[in-house]
N, CA and C atoms as an extended XYZ file, in Angstrom:
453
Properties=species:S:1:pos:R:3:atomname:S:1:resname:S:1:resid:I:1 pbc="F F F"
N       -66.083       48.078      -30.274 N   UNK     1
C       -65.444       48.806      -31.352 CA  UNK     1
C       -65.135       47.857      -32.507 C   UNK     1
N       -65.411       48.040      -33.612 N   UNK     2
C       -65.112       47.557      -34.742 CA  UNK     2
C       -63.673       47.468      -35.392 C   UNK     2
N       -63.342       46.150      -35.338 N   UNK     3
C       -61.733       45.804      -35.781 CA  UNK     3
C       -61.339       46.265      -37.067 C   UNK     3
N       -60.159       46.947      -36.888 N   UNK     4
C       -59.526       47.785      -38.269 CA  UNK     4
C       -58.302       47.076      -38.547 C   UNK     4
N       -58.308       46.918      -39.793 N   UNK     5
C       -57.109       46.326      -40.621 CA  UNK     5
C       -56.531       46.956      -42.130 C   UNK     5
N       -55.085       46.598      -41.668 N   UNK     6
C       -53.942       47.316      -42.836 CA  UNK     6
C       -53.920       45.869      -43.391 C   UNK     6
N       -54.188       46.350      -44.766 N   UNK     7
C       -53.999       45.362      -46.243 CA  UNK     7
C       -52.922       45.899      -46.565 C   UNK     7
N       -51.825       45.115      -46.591 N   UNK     8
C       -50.510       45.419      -47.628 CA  UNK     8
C       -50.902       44.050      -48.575 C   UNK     8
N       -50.510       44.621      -50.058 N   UNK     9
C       -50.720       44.123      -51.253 CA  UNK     9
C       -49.197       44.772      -51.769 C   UNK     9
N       -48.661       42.756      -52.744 N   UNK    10
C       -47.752       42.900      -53.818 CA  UNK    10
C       -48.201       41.863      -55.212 C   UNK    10
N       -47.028       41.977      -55.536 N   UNK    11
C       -47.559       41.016      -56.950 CA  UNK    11
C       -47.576       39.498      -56.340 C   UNK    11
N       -46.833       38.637      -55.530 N   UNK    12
C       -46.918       37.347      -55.823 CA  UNK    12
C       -47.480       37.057      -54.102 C   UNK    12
N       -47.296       38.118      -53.315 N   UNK    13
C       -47.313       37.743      -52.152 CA  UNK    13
C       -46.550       36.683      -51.120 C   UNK    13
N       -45.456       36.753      -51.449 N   UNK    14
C       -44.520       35.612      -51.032 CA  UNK    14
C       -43.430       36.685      -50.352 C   UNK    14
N       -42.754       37.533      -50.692 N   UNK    15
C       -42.033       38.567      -49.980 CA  UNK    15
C       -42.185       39.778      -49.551 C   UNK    15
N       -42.342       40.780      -49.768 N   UNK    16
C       -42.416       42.149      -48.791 CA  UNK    16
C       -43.734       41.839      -48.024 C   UNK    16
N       -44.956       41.732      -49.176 N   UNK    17
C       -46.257       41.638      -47.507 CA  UNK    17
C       -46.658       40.878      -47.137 C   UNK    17
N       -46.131       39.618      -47.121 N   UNK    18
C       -46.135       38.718      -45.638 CA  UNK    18
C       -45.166       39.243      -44.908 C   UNK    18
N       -43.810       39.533      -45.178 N   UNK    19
C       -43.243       40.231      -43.857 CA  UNK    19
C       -43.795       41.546      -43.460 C   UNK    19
N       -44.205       42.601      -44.116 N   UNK    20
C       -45.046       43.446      -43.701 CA  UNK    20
C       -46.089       43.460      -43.168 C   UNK    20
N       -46.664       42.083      -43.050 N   UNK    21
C       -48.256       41.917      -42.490 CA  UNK    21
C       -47.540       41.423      -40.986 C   UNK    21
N       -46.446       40.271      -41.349 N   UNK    22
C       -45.880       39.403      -39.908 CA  UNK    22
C       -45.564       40.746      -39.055 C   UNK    22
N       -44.454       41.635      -39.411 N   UNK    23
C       -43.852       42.876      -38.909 CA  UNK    23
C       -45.260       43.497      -37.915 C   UNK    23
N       -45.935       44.109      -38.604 N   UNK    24
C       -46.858       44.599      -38.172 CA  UNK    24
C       -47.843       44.075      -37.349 C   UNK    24
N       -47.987       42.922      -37.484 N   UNK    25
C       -48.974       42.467      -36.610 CA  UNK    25
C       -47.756       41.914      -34.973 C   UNK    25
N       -46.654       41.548      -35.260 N   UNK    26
C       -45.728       41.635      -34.214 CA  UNK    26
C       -45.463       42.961      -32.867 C   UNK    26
N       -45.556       43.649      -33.973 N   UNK    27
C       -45.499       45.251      -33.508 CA  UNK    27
C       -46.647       46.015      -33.083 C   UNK    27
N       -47.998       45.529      -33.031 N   UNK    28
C       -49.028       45.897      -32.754 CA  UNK    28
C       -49.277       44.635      -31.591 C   UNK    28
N       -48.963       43.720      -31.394 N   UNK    29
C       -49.085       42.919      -30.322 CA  UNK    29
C       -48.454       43.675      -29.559 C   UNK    29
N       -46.574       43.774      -29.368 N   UNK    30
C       -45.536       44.195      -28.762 CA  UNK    30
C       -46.500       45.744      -28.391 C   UNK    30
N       -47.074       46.305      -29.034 N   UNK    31
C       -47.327       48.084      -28.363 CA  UNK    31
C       -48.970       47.622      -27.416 C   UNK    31
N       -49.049       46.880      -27.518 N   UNK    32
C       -50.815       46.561      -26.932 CA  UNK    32
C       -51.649       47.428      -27.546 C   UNK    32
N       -51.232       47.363      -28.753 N   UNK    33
C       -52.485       48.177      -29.312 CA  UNK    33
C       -54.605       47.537      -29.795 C   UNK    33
N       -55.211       47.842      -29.406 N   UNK    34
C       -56.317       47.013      -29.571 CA  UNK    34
C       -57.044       46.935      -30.653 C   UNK    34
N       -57.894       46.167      -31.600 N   UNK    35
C       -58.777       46.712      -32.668 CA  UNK    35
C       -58.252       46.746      -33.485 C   UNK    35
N       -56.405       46.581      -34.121 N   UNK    36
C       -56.068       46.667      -35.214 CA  UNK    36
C       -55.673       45.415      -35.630 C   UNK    36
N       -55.520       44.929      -36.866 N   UNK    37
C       -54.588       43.978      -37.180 CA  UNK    37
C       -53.945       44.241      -38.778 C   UNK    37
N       -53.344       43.141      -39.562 N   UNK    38
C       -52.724       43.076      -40.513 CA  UNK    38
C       -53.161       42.226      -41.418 C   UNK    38
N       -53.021       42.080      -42.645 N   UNK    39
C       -52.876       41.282      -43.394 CA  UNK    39
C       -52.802       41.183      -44.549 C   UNK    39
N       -52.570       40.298      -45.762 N   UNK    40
C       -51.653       40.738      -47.053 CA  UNK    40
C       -52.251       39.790      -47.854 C   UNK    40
N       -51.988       40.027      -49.174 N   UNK    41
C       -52.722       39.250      -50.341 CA  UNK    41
C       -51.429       39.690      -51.758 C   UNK    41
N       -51.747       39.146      -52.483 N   UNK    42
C       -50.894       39.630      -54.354 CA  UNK    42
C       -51.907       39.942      -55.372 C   UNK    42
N       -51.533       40.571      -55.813 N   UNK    43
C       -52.587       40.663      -56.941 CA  UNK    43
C       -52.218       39.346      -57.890 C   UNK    43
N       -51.343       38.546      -58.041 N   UNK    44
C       -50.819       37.641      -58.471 CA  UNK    44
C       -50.612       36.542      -58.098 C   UNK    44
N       -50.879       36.319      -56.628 N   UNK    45
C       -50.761       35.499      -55.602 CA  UNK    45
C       -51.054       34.223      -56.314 C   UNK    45
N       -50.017       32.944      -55.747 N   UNK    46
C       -50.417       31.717      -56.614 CA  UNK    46
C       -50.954       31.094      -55.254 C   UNK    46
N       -52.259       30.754      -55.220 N   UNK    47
C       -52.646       29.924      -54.222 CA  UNK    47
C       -52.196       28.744      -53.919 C   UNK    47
N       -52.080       28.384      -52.798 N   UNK    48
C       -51.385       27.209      -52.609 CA  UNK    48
C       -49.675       27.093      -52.376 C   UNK    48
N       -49.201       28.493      -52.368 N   UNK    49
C       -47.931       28.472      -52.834 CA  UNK    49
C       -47.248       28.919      -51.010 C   UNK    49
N       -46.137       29.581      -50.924 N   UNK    50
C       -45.924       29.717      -49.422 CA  UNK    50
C       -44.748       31.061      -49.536 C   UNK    50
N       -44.574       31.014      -48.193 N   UNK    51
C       -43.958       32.281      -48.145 CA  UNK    51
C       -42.318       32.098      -48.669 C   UNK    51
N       -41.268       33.410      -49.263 N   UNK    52
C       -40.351       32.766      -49.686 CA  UNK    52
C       -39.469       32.381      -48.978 C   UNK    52
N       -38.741       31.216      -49.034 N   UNK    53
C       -37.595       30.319      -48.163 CA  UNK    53
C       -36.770       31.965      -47.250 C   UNK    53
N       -36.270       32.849      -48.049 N   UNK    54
C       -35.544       33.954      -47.825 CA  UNK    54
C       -36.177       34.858      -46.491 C   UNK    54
N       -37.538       34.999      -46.992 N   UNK    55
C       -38.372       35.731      -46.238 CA  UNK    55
C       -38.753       35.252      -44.752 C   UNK    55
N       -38.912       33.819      -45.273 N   UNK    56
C       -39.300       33.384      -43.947 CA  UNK    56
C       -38.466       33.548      -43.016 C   UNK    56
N       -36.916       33.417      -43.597 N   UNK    57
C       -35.740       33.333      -42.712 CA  UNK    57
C       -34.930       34.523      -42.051 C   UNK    57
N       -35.916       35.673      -42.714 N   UNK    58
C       -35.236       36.954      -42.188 CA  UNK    58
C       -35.814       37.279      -41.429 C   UNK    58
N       -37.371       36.949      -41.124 N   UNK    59
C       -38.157       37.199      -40.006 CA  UNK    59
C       -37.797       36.191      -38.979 C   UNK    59
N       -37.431       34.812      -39.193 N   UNK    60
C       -37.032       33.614      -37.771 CA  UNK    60
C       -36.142       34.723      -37.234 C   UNK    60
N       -35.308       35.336      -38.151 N   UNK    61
C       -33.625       35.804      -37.242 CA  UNK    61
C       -33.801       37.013      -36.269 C   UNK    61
N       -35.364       37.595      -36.261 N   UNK    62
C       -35.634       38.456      -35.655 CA  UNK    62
C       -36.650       38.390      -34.758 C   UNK    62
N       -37.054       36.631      -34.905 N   UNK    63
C       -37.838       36.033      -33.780 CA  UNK    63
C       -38.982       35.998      -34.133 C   UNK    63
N       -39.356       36.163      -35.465 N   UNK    64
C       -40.895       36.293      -35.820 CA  UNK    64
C       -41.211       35.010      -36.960 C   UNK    64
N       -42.219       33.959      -36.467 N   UNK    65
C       -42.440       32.579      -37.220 CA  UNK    65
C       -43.141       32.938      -38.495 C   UNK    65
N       -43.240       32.638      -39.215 N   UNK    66
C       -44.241       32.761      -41.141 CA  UNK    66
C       -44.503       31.271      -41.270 C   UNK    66
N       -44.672       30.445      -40.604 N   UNK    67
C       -44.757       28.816      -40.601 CA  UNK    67
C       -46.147       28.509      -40.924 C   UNK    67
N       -47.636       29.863      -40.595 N   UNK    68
C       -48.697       29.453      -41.029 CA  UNK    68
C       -48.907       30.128      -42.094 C   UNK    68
N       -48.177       31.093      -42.997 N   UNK    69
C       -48.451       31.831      -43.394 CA  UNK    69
C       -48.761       31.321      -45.214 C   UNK    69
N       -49.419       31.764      -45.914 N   UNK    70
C       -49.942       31.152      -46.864 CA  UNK    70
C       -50.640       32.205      -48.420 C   UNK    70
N       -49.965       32.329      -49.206 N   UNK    71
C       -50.199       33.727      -49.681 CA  UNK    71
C       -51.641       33.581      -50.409 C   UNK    71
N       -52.390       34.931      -50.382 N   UNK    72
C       -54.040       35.078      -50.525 CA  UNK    72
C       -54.086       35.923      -52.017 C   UNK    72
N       -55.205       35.673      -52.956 N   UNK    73
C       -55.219       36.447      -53.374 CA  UNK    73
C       -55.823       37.341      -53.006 C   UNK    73
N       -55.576       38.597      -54.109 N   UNK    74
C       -56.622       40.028      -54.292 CA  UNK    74
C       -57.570       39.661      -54.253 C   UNK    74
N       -58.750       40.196      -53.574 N   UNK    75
C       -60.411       40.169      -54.182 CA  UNK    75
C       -61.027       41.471      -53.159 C   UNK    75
N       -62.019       42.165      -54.195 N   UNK    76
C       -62.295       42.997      -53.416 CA  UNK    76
C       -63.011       43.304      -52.053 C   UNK    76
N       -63.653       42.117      -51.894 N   UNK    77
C       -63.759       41.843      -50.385 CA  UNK    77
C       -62.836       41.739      -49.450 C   UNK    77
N       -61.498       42.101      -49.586 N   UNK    78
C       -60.457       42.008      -48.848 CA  UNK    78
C       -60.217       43.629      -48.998 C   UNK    78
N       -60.418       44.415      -49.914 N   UNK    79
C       -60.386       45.830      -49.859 CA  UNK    79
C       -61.493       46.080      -49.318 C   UNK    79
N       -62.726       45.767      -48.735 N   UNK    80
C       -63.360       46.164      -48.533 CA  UNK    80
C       -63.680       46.379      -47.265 C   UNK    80
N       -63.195       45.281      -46.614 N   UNK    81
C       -62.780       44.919      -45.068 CA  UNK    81
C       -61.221       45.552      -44.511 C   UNK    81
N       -61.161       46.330      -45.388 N   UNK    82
C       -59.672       46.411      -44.791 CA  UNK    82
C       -59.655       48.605      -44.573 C   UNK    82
N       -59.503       48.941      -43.513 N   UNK    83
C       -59.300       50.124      -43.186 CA  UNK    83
C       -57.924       51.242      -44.206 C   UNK    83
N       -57.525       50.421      -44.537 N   UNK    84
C       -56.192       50.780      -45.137 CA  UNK    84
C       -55.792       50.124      -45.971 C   UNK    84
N       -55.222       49.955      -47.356 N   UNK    85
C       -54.598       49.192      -48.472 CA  UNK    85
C       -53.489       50.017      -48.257 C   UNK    85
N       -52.354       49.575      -48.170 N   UNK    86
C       -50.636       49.964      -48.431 CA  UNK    86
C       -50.225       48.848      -49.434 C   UNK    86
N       -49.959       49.406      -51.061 N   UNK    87
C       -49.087       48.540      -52.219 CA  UNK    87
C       -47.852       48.878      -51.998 C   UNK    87
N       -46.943       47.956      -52.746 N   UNK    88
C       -45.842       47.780      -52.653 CA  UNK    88
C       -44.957       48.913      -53.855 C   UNK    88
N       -45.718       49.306      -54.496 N   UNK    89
C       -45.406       49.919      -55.525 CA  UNK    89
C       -46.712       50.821      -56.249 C   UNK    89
N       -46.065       52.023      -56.630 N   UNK    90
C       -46.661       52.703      -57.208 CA  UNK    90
C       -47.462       52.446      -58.097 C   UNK    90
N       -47.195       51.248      -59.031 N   UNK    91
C       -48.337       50.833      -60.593 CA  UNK    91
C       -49.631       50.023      -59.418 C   UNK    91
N       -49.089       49.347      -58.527 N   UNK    92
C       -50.104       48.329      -57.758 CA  UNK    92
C       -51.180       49.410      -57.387 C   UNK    92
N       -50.691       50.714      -56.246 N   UNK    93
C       -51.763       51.175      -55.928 CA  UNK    93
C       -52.711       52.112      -57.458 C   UNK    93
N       -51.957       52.498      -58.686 N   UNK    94
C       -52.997       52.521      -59.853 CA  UNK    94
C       -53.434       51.876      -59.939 C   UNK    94
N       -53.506       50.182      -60.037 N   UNK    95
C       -54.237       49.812      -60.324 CA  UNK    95
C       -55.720       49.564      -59.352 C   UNK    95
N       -54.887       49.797      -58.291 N   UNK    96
C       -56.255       50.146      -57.462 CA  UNK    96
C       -57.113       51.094      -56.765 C   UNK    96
N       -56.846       51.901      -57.999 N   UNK    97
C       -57.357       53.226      -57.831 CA  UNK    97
C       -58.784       53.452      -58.157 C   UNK    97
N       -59.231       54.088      -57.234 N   UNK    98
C       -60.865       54.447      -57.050 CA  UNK    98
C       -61.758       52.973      -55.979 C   UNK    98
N       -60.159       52.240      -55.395 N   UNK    99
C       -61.105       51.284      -54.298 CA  UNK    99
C       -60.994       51.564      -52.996 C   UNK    99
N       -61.044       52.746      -52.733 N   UNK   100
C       -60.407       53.330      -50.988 CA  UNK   100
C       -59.434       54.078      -50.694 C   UNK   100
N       -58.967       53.235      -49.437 N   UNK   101
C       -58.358       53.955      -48.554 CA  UNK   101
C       -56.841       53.370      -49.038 C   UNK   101
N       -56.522       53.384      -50.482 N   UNK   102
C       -55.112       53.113      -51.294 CA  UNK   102
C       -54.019       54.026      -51.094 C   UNK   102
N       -52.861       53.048      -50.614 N   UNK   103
C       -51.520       54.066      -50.711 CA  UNK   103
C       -50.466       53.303      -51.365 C   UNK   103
N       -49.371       53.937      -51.713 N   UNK   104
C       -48.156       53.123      -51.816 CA  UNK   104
C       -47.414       53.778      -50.931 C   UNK   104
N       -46.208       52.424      -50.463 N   UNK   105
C       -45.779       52.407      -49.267 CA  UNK   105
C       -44.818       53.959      -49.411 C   UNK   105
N       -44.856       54.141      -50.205 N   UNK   106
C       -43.568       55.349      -50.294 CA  UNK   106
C       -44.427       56.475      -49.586 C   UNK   106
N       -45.841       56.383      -50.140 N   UNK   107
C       -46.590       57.522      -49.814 CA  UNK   107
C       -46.755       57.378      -47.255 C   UNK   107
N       -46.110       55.961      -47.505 N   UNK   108
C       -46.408       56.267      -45.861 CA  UNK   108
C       -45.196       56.796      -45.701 C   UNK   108
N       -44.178       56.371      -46.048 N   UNK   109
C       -42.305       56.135      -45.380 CA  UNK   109
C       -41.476       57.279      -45.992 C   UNK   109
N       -42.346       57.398      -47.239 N   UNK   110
C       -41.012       58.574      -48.177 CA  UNK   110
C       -40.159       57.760      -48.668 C   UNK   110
N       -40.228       56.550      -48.128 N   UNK   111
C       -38.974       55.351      -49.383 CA  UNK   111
C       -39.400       54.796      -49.773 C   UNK   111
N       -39.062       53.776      -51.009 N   UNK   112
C       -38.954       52.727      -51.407 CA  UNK   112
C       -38.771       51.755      -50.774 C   UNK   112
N       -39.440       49.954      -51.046 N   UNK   113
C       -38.988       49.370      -50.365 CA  UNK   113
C       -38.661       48.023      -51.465 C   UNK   113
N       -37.012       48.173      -51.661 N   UNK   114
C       -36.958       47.520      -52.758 CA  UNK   114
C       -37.295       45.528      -52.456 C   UNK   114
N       -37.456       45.238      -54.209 N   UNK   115
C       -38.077       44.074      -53.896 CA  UNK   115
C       -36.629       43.121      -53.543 C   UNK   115
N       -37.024       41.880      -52.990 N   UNK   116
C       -35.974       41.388      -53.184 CA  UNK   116
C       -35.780       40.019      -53.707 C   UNK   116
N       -37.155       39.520      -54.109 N   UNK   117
C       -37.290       38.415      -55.490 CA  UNK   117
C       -36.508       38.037      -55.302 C   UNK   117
N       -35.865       37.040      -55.805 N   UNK   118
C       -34.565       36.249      -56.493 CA  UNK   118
C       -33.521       36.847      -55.845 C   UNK   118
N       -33.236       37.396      -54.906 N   UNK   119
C       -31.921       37.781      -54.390 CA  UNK   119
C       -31.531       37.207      -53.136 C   UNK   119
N       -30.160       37.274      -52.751 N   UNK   120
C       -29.684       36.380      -51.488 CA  UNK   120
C       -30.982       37.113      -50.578 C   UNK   120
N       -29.723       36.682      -48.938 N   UNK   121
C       -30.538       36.721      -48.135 CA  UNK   121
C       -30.570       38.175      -47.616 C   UNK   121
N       -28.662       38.750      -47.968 N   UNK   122
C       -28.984       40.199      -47.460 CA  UNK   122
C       -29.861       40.659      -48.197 C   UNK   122
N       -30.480       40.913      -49.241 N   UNK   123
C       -31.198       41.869      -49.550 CA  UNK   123
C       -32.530       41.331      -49.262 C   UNK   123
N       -32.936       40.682      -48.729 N   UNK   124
C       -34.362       40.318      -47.967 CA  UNK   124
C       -34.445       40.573      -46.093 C   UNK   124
N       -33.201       40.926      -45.806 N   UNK   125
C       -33.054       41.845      -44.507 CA  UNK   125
C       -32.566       43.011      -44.845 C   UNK   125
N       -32.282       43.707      -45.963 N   UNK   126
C       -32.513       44.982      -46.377 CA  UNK   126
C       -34.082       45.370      -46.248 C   UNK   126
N       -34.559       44.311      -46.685 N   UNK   127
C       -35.887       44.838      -47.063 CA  UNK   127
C       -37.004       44.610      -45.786 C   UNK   127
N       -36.599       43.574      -45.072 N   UNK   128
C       -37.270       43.720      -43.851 CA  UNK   128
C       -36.751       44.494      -42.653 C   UNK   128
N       -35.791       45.106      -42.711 N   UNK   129
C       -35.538       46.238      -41.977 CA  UNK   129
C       -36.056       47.454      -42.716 C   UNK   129
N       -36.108       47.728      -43.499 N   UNK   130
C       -37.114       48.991      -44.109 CA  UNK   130
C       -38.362       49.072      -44.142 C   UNK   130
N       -38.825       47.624      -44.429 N   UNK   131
C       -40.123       47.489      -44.149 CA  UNK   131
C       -40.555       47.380      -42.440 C   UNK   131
N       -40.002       47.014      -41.239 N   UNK   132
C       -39.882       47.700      -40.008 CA  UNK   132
C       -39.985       48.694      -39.605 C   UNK   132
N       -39.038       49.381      -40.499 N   UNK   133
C       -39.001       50.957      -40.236 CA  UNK   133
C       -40.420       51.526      -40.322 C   UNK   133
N       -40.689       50.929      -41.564 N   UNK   134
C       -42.111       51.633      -42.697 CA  UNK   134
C       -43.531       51.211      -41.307 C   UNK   134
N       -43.531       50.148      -40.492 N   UNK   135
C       -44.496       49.503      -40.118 CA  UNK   135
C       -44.126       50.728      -38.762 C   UNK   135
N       -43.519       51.391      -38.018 N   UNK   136
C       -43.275       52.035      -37.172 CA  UNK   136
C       -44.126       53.364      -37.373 C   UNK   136
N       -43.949       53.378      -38.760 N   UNK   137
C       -44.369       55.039      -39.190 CA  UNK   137
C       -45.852       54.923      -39.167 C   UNK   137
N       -46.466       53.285      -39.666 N   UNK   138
C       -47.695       53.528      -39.958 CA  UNK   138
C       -48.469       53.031      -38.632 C   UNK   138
N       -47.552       52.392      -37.296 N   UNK   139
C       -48.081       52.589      -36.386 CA  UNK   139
C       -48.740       53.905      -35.524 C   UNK   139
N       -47.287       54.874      -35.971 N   UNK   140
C       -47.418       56.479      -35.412 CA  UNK   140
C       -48.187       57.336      -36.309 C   UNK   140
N       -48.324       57.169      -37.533 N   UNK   141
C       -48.999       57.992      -38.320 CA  UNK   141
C       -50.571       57.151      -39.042 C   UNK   141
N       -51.128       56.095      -38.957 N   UNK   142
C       -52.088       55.608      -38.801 CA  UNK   142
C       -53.292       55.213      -37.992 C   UNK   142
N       -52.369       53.993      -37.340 N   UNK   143
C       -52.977       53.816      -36.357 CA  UNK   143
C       -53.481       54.210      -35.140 C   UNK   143
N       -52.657       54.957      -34.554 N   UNK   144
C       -52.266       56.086      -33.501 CA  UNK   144
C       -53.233       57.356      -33.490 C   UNK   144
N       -53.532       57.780      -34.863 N   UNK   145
C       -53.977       58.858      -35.310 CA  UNK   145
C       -55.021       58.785      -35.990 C   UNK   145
N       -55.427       57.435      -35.908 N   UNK   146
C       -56.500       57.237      -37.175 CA  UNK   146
C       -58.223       57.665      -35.893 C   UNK   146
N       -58.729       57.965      -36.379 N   UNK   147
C       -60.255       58.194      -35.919 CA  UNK   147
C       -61.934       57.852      -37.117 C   UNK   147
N       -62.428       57.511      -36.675 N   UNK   148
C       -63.763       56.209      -37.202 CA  UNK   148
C       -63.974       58.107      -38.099 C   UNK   148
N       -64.207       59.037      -37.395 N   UNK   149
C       -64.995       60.264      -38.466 CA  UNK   149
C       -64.039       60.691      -39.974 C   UNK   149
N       -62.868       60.281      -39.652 N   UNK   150
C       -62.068       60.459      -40.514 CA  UNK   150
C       -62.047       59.813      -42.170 C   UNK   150
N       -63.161       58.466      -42.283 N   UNK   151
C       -63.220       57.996      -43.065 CA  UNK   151
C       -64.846       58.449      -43.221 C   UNK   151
């Protein structure tokens, strides 16, 4: 069977989807699910750059490492390989409109998942507990449910 993967895409790639890619690929180990995985890029992404100090530290506190993690850019060979694109925001998935299988995350969860840039640490475990939440839904309503005729 041919391996399927969720692209979450933001602007710098340093906070919500590396923890959304870490989350998810945690949570798809933890369910034994087979054939799927995760992974994340920015449309802005500065190569070379790393995940944020904040981010990294809200995932250690929940037992999950970001120590290899390394932010990628956009390119469309990464949409192309990827079963699923989830943006972080509504303008992201316009702009990538007419390349697939594009959503914004609201369109999986019904929420928002605010950013948390420049902010302490609670609001980067605000945001990785929502983004948890969000990775639950797209376990049960994606992955779970997804079938090869469907695309």
């Amino acid at each position: 069977m041919k391996r399927k993967k969720i692209l979450f895409v933001c602007t710098g790639n340093t906070c919500r989807s590396p923890m959304a890619e870490a989350l998810l690929r945690t949570k798809i180990k933890r369910n034994k699910i087979k054939w799927w995985d995760a992974s994340s890029c920015g449309i802005q992404a500065e190569v070379g750059g790393t995940i944020s100090p904040n981010s990294k530290t809200a995932l250690a506190e929940i037992g999950i490492s970001s120590e290899k993690f390394a932010p990628r850019q956009l390119k469309q060979t990464l949409i192309e390989k990827s079963t699923f694109v989830i943006c972080m925001t509504e303008m992201q998935k316009k702009l990538l409109e007419g390349c697939g299988n594009v959503y914004c995350i609201k369109d999986v969860c019904g929420y928002d998942i605010p950013d948390p840039y420049g902010c302490n640490i609670d609001a980067y475990r605000v945001t990785r507990d929502a983004l948890s939440r969000a990775c639950d839904i797209i376990i049960k309503n994606f992955i779970k449910t997804y079938k090869d005729t469907e695309l």
